[in-house]
N, C-alpha and C positions, 0 to 999 in steps of 0.2 A: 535413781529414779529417772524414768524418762521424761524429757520435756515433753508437753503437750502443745504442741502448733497452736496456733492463732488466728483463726481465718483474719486474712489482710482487710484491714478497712477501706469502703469504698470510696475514692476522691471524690469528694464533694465539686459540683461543677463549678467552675469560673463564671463570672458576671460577663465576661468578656465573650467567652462562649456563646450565649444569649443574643450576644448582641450581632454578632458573625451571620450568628446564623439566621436573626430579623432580616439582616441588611440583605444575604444570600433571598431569601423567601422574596422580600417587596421588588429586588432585581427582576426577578424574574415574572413577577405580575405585573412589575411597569415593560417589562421587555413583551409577554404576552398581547398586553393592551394594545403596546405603540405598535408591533408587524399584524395586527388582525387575527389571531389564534384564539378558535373556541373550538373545542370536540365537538360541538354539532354540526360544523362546516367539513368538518375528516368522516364523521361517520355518515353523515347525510349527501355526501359530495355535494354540498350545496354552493360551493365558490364556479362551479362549471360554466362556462358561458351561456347565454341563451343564443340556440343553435339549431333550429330543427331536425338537424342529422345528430347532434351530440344528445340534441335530447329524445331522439329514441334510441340511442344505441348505449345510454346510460341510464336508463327506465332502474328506477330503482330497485322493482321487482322483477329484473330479466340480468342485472347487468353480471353475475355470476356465471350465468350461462352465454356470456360472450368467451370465457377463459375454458370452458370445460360443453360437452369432452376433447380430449387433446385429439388432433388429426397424429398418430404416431405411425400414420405410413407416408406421410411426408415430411415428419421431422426425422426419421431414420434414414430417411431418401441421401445415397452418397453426396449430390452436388446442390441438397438445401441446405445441409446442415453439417453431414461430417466430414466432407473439404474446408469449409471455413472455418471446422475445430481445427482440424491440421492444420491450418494455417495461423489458429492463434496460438499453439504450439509452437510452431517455428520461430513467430514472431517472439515471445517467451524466451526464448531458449538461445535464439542468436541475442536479442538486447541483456538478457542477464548475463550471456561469455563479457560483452565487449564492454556492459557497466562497473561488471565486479571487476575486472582485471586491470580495467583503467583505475577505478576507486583502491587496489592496494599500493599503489606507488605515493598516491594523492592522501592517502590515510595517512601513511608514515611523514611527509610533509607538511602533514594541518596538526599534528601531534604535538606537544609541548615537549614532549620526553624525546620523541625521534626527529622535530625538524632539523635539518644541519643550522639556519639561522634563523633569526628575525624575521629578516622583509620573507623569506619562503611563508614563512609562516601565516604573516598576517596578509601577502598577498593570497595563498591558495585559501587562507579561510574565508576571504572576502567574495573571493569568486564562486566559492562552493554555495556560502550561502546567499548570491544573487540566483546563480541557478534553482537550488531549493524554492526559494521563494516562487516562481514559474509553475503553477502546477502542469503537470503533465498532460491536461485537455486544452491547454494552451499550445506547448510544443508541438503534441499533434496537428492542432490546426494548422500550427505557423508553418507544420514542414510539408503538409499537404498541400497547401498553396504554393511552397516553394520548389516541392521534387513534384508533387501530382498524388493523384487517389490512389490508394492501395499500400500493399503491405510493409514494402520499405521505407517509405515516411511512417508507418507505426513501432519498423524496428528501431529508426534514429530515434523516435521520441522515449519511447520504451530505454532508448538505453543511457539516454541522459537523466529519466525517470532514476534509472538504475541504479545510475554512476550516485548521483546527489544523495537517496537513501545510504546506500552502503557505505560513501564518504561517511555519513553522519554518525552510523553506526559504528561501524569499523573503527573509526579517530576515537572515538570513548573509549572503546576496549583499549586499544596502546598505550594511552590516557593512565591505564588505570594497572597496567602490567608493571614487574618487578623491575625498577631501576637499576638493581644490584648488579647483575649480570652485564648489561649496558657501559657502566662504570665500571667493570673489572677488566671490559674488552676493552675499554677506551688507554685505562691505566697500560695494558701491556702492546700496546702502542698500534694496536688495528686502525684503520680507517674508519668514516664514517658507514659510510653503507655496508662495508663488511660485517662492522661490530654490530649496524642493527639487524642484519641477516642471521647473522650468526645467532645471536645472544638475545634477542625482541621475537622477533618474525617463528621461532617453533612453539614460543607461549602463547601464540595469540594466533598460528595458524589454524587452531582445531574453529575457535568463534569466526574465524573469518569466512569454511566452509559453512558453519550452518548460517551464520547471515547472508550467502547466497544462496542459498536454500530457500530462505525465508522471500529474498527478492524476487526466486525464479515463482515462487506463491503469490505475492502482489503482481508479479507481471502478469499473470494470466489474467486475475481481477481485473487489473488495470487495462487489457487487451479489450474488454468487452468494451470500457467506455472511451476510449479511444476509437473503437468501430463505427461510433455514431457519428464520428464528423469525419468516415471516408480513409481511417487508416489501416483498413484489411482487418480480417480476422471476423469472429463471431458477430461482433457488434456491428458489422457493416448489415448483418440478416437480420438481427433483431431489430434496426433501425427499419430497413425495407417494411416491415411486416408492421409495426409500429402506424407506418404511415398510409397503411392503406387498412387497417383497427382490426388486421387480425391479430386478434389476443390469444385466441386457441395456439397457432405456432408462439407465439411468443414465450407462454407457458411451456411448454414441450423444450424449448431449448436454454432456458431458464432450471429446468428439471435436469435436465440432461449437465448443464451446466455445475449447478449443483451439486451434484453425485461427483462428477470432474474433480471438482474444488475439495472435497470431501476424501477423496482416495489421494490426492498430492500431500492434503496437510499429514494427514497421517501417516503416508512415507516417508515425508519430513521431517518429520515430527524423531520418529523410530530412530533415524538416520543423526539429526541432531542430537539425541538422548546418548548414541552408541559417542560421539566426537567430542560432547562438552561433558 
């Protein structure tokens, strides 16, 4: 005779459960309360100043027709719009070379499994994560003030952005690769950096293309909000236009943006799917 299965009994919830999740709920009404958050303030813009120019050009019944229709024979214009794509491009594309390539050496060093000692270790983690810690609209600033406006202080900030994601990423993956090989170079008397060349670095080089992958996709994001405080790229036009309340270009390259952001991931995407 055949057994007949048993549909599985449903776990009855924990008390503890309950209580997690009161705690999670009143958090977040007490957190509502204390910063001022109600949906009638988001859907009514009713936090806006009182401004005679803010408050006609945010008329509640007009303020949709400040975004539309898009002027799209000046956002297609070569030197509104599609030189400073190129240029967050460039900027993209030189700070992911000189982030990721600095971050594989710095990966193998923050790693438990591949540091050669100690102090490597616990000084490059230390450093890595005071960097992290920085976000990236800080570095821009800081190097904007220190080289000047434009696109090179957004490649430096971009590529220390770079470095600190792919350190973090990258160290997990070695983290989490096959010892064995590692210890069998060690055993037949290799060097250090040889054995983890040899025997680490082809396991783990396929993750280490698509997490530059993945950075050269943040950097572009990243590129826009970086332009706001002066370090080239897209975001330096979207700032201009911001401050004089054209919203119509702003949409337009917002859109344009978008579709950008939308054809990279999906290359990427392809690209990582064939290497991991």
């Amino acid at each position: 005779m055949t057994a007949v299965s048993t549909r599985p009994t449903k776990p009855k919830p924990r008390p503890i459960g309950f209580v997690i999740a009161g705690a999670i709920v009143g958090f977040t009404i007490f957190a509502a309360a204390k910063v001022g958050f109600t949906l009638t303030t988001v859907i009514n813009l009713g936090n806006l100043p009182d401004n005679p120019l803010t408050d006609t050009i945010w008329d509640k019944g007009k303020v949709w027709s400040l975004f539309w229709p898009i002027p799209w024979d000046w956002v297609l214009d070569r030197h509104n719009v599609i030189d400073p794509l190129l240029e967050t491009f460039q900027i993209a594309i030189i700070s992911s070379i000189i982030g990721c390539s600095l971050a594989l050496p710095i990966s193998f060093a923050m790693s438990r499994l591949t540091a050669p000692n100690r102090p490597t270790y616990f000084v490059s983690k230390a450093v890595m994560n005071l960097i992290r810690a920085v976000p990236d609209l800080f570095w821009a600033k800081l190097l904007v003030v220190a080289i000047g406006v434009g696109a090179f202080a957004g490649a430096w900030a971009l590529s220390i952005f770079s470095l600190a994601v792919m350190v973090k990423l990258f160290s997990e993956t070695v983290d989490g690769a096959d010892p064995r090989p590692l210890e069998a170079a060690r055993a037949a008397g290799a060097r250090h950096i040889p054995a983890v060349r040899t025997s680490v670095l082809p396991t783990v080089f396929p993750a280490y293309v698509a997490y530059a992958l993945y950075v050269f996709e943040l950097n572009i994001r990243a590129s826009i909000v970086i332009g706001l405080v002066g370090a080239g790229g897209i975001g330096r036009v979207v700032e201009a236009q911001r401050s004089v309340f054209q919203y119509d270009r702003m949409l337009g390259i917002l859109v344009i943006m978008f579709g950008v952001v939308i054809i990279i991931e999906q290359v990427s995407v392809a690209i990582r799917k064939r290497l991991v």
